[in-house]
N, C-alpha and C positions, 0 to 999 in steps of 0.2 A: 770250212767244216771238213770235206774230206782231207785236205791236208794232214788236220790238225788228228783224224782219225787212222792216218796215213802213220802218223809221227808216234801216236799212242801205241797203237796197233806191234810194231818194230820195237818199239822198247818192252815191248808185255813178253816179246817171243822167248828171252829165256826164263819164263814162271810158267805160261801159260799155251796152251797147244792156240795156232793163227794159223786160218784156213790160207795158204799162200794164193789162191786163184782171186782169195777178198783182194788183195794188197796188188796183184795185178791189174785188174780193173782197175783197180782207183787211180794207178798209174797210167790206164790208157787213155782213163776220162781225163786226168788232169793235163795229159801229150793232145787229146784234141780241143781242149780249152785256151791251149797255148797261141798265143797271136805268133806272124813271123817274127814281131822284132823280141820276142822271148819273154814278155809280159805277161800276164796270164789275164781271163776275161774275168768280167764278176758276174755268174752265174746263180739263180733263184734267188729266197728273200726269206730274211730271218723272222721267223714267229715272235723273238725274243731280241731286243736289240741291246741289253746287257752282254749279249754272248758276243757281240760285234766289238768290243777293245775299240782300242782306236784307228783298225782299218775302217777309209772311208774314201778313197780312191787307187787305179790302178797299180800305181808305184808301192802303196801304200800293203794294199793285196799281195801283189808281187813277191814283195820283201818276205813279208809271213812266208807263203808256200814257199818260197825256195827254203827261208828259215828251217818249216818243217822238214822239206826233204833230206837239207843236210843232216838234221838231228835222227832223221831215218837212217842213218848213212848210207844214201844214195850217191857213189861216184860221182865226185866230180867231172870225169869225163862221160857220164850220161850225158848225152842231150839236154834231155829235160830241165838238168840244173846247169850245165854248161851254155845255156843261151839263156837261161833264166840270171843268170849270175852277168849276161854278156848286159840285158835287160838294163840290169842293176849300177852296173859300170857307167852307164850313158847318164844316167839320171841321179849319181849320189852330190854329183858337185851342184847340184841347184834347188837339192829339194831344199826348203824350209821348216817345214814342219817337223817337231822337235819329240814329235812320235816317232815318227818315221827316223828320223836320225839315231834314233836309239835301236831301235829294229834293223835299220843295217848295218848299223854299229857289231850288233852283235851277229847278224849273217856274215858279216864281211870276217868275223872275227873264227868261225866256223869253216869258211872256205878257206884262210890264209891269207887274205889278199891283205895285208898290216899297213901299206900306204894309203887305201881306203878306210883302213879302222880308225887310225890314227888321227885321220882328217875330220872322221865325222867325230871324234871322242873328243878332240880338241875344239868341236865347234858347242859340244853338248856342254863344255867346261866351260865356256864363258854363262853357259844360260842356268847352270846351277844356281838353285838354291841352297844357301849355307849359314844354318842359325844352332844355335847352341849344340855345336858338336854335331849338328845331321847336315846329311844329303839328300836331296831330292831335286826332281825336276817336275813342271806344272807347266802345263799350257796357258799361254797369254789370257784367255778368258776364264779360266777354271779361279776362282777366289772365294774364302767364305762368305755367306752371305752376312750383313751385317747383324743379322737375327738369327745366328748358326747355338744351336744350343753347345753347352760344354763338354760334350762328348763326341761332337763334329770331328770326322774323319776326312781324307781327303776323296776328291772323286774316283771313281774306278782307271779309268784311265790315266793317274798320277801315280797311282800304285804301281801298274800296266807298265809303262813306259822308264820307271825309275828301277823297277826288275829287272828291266829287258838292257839298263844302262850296267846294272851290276852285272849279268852276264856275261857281258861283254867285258867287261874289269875283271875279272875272273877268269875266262878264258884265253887273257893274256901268258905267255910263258911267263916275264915277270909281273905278276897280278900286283898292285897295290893294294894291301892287305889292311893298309891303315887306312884310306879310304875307303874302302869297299866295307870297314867296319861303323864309317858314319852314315853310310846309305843302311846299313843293316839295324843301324839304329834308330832310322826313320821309319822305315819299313814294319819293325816290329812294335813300332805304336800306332799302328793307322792296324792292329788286327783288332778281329771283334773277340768277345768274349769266348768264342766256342774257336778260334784261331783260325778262322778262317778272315778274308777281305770285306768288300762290295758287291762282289759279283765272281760268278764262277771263274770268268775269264782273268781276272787281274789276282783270283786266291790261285788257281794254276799256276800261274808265270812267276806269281813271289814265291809258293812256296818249292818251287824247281831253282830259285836265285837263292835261296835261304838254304837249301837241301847241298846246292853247290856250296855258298861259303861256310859252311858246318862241316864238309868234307876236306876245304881247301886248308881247316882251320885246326883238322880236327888232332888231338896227341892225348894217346896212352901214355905217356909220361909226367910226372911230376904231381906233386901233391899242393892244394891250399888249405888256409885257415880261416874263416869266418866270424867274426867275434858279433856279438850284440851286446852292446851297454846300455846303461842308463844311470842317471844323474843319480839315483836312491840305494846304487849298490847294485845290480842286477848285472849281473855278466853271464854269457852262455857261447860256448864255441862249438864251433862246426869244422871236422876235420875233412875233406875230399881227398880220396884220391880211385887208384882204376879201381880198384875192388868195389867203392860203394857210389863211383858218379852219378847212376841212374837208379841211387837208393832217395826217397823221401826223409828226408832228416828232419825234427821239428821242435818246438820248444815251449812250453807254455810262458805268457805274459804274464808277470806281478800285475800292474797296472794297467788298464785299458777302459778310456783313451789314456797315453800317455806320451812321455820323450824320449825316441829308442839312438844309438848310432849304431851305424852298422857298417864296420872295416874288415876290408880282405889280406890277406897276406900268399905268398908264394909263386 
């Protein structure tokens, strides 16, 4: 939690005035929480265990807080994240759990170290899931229940850990854009109706992955066309381009219910 308040705190600085003495402390509390071998301890106990993601041991902790720090852009050669990173290095070739693989996937991806990113991104590639055009990853026991109504989403931490994989896809110099668009297309059917997640912590991390490939993706440039048809003679077009992209465009229906197609151009 302090990390993660650590990490809010540093991105708010240029909107909003941050008492620098808060962000000190939190940095002395986190240097005395620090074990020698650059781990970090797990200190008090959550009220709320949605807000817990899918840390749920040391390595697991670890990853996050150094995560935050660097997203603080805390120096690499700080201490703090220079032994927390050394931490990280001991323990990426063995973890297993495929949380955590995605977590340091993407810290590794932050700090630069790309023969550790690449190792955990190829180990996360065999464990994909890949069904009509998406991407996602799931924990071995996470499955719908056989009585999952039809509106079942996934659990929070599949949300969690499938952001944290786009992250890291994204924060590559050459990002793969074409994948990173079938994780986004997973992603943006597990929101609820107000677009938000599951849970506070897995609607954070998607919509900071989503917020990235909307930037990575993003061009002033170029116009489409829209069309809707229908079998009865019904046609109506929709022109886009920069002038009206974040206009509401709309049309009324002849028939409803009915059989509509609907093709893009440009």
């Amino acid at each position: 939690m302090t990390a993660f308040v650590v990490k809010s705190f540093s991105k708010a600085r240029p909107y909003i005035f941050i008492d620098e003495s808060h962000l000190n402390h939190s940095f002395t509390w986190l240097r005395d929480h620090q074990n020698d071998s650059g781990c970090f301890q797990s200190v008090g106990k959550l009220l709320n265990n949605a807000m817990k993601g899918g840390v749920d041991d040391e390595i697991s902790l670890s990853t996050y807080v150094t995560m935050a720090l660097l997203e603080a852009s805390v120096s690499l050669e700080d201490p703090l994240v220079d032994n927390a990173l050394s931490c990280l290095r001991k323990a990426a070739k063995d973890v297993s759990s495929v949380y955590t693989q995605a977590l340091m996937a993407y810290t590794f991806s932050l700090s630069g170290d790309t023969e550790l990113r690449d190792m955990l991104m190829a180990k996360l590639e065999e464990k994909a899931v890949k069904m009509d055009g998406q991407l996602h990853w799931e924990r071995k026991s996470a499955t719908a229940p056989p009585d999952a109504p039809f509106w079942y989403r996934a659990l929070s931490v599949e949300v969690e850990l499938t952001s944290y994989v786009l992250l890291a896809l994204l924060s590559s110099p050459k990002a793969d854009l074409g994948k990173a668009s079938e994780i986004v297309s997973w992603l943006s059917k597990q929101q609820n109706p107000y677009g938000g997640f599951s849970s506070t912590q897995d609607t954070v991390v998607a919509l900071q992955a989503l917020a990235k490939y909307a930037e990575a993706t993003f061009s002033d440039k170029g116009d489409a066309k829209v069309t809707v048809t229908s079998k009865t003679g019904f046609k109506e077009e929709f022109h886009l381009d920069h002038t009206n992209r974040l206009l509401l465009q709309k049309a009324s229906l002849p028939d409803v219910p009915g059989d509509y197609t609907v093709s893009a151009s440009g």
